[in-house]
matplotlib code that plots the C-alpha trace (Angstrom):
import matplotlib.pyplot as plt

x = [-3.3, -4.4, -2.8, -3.8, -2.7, -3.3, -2.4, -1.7, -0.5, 2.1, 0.5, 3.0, 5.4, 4.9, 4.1, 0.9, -0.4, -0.2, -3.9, -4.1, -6.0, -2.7, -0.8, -2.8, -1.8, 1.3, 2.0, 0.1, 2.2, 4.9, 6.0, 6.5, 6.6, 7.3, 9.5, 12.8, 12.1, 8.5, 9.6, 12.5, 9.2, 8.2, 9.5, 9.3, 10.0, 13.3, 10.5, 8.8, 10.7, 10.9, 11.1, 12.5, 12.2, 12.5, 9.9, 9.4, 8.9, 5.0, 4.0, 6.6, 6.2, 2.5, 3.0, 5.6, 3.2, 0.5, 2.6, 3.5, 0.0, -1.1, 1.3, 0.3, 2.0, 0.0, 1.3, 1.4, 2.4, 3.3, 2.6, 3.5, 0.2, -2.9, -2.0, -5.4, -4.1, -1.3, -0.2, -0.1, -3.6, -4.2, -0.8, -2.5, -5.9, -3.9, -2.2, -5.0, -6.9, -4.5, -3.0, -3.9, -7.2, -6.1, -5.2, -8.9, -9.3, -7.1, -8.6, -7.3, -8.0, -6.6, -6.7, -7.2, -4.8, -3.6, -2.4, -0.2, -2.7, -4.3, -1.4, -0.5, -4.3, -4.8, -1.4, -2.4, -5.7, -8.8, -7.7, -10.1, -12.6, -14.8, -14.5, -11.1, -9.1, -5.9, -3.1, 0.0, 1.9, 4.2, 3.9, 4.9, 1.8, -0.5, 0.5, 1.8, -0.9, -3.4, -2.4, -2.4, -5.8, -6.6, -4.8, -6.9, -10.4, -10.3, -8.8, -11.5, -14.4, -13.3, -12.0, -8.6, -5.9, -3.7, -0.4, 0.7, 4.7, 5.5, 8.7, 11.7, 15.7, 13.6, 10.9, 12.1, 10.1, 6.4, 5.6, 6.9, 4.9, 1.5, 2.0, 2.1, -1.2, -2.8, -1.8, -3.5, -7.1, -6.4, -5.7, -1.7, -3.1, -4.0, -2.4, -0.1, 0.9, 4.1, 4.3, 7.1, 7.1, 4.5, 4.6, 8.4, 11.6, 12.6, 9.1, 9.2, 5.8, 5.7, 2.3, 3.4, 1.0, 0.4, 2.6, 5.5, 5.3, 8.6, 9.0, 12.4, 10.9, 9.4, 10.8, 9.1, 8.5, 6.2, 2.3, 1.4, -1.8, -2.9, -6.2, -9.1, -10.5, -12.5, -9.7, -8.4, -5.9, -6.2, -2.8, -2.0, 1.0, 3.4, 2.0, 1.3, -1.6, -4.6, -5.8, -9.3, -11.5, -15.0, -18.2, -20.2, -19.6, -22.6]
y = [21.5, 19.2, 18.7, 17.0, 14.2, 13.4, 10.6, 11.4, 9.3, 10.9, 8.5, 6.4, 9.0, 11.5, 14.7, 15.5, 11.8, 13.7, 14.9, 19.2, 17.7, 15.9, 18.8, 21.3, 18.8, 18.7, 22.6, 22.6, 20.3, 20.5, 16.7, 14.6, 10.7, 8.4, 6.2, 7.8, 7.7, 8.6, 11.6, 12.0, 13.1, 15.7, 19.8, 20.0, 23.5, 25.0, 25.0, 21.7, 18.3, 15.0, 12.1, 9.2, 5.4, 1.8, 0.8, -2.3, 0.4, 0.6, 0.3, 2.4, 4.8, 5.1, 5.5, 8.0, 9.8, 9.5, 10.5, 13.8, 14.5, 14.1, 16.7, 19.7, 19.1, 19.1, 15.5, 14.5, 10.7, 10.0, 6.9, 6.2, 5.5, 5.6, 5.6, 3.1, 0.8, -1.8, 1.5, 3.5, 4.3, 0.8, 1.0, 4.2, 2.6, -0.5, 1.6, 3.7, 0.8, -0.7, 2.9, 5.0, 6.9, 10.5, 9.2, 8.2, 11.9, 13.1, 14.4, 11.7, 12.3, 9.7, 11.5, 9.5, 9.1, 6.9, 3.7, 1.8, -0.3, 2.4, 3.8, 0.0, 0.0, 3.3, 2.7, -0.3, 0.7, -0.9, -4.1, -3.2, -2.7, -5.9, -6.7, -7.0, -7.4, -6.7, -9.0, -9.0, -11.4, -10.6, -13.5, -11.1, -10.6, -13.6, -17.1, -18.1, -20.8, -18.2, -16.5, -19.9, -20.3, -16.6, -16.4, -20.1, -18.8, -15.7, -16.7, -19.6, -16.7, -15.0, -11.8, -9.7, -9.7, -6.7, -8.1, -5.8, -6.8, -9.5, -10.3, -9.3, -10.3, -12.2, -13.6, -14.6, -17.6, -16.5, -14.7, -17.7, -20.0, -17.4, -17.5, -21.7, -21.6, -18.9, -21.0, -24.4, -21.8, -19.1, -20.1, -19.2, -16.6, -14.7, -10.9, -10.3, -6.4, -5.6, -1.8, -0.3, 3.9, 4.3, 8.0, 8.3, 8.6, 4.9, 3.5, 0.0, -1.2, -4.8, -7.0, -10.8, -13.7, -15.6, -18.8, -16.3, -14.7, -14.5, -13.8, -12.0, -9.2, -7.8, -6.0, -5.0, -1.5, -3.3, -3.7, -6.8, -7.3, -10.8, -10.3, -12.7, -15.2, -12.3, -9.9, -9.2, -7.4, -5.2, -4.7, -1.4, -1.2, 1.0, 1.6, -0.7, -2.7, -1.6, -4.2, -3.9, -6.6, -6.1, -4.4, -7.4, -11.1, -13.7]
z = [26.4, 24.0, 20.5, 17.6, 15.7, 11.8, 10.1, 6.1, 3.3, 0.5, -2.4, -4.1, -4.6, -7.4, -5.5, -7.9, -6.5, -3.4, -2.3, -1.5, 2.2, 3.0, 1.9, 3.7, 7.1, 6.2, 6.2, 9.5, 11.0, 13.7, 14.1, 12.0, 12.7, 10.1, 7.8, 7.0, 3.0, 3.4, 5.7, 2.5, 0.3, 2.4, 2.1, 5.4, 7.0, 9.8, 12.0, 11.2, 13.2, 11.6, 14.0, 11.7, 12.4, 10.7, 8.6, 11.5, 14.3, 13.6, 17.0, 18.8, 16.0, 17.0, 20.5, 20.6, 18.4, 20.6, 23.8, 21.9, 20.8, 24.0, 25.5, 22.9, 19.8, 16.2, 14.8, 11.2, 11.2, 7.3, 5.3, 1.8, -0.3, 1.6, 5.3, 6.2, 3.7, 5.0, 7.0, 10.5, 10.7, 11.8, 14.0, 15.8, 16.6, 17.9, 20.1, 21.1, 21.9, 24.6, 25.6, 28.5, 28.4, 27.6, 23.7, 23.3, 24.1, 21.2, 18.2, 15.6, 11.6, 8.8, 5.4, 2.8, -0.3, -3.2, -2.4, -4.9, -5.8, -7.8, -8.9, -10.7, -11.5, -13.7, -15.2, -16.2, -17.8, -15.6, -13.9, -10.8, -13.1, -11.7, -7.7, -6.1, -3.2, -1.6, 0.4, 1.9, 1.3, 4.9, 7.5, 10.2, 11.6, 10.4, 9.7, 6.2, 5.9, 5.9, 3.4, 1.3, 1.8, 1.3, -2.1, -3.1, -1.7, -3.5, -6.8, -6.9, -6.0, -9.4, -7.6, -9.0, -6.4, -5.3, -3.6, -1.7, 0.5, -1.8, -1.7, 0.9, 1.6, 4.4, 2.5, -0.8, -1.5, -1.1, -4.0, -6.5, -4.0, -4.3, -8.2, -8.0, -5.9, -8.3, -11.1, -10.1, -10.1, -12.8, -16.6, -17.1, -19.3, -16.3, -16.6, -14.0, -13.4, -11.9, -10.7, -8.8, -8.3, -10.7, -11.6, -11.0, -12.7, -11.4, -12.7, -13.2, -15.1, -17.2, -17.9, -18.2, -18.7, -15.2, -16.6, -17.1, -14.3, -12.5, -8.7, -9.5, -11.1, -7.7, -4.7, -1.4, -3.2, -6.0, -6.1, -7.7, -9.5, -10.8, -13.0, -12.8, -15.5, -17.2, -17.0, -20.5, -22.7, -25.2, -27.9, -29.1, -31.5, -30.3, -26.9, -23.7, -23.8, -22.1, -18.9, -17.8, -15.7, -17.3, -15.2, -15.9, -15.1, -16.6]

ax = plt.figure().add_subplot(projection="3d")
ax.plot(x, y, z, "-o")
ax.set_aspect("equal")
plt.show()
């Protein structure tokens, strides 16, 4: 018997940021392989099994996923946000990719869903109006230097950046040190968008010129998003400004 394994993302938290497709997985679902906080988000039911691991377990978390698909079982494996973004849909291809032939033979579906980026974005207003892309800022699986140049090469090419991991009890330095390098290409009026459980109760949400940015106001939960030279603010008394990157660029 052959089961099934689907890999869904919850959004960034706010069960309406939660797509029906994931939801219609989820109440499909029999095991359930994830993050224990992500797996927290979930209503799961007596007859529905949550399999919970560390948030650094990607790989064994994939496998064991794999292993159980492969014996029958219908697996959800649950991200937070979108789960191709920075998440275990990547983990699961690894893992296909250098694990035995029969989980090539499983059928494998990655739903797509909101990823904080988006989340930050639309409550910002239209930061990703223009092009834009997204880093982590973790040097767990790629050198620190190449994030440097990453950060440098796409600041200079006039795109808006998503940072996505900025800032850990491990990694304290590296967002203060990405702000210095964005701050030798972008003008310190630069918006920077800070955007922790957008949708929430606990939302945090604060827009801060690029020369006042401060490292401090982040945690591995926020989504950073540093606008480009044409990005631009609009005031509204009484209300948070509107940021929006223009369509156009000449």
């Amino acid at each position: 018997m052959t089961g099934r394994l689907t890999i869904v993302g919850t959004g960034p938290g706010n069960p309406g940021q939660t797509t029906p497709q994931a939801m219609e997985a989820i109440a499909g679902g029999e095991l359930f392989f994830g993050y224990g906080p992500y797996l927290d988000r979930l209503m799961l039911r007596s007859d529905q099994t949550r399999v919970a691991s560390d948030n650094r377990e990607e790989i064994d978390r994939a496998r064991a996923a794999l292993d159980a698909a492969s014996k029958g079982a219908y697996v959800c494996v649950v991200s937070g946000g979108d789960p191709g973004v920075f998440a275990m849909a990547a983990a699961i291809c690894e893992a296909v990719e250098t694990g035995p032939e029969t989980w090539r033979r499983l059928d494998i579906k990655v739903l797509p869903g909101v990823t904080a980026m988006l989340a930050v974005a639309a409550r910002a207003g239209a930061p990703l109006g223009h092009d834009f892309c997204a880093i982590s800022l973790s040097d767990n699986l790629k050198p620190w230097e190449l994030i440097e140049r990453r950060l440098r090469a796409v600041a200079e090419a006039g795109l808006v950046i998503a940072l996505y991991n900025p800032i850990s009890k491990a990694r304290p330095w590296q967002l203060g040190t990405a702000f210095k390098i964005l701050r030798e290409v972008l003008p310190v009026t630069t918006p920077v968008i800070f955007g922790r459980a957008v949708g929430r109760p606990d939302e945090h949400f604060v827009v801060v010129p690029l020369g006042e940015a401060d490292a401090q106001t982040a945690d591995m939960a926020t989504c950073v998003i540093i606008g480009s030279a044409e990005t631009r603010i609009i005031e509204r008394p009484g209300m948070d400004p509107l940021v929006y990157s223009p369509r156009g660029v000449g």
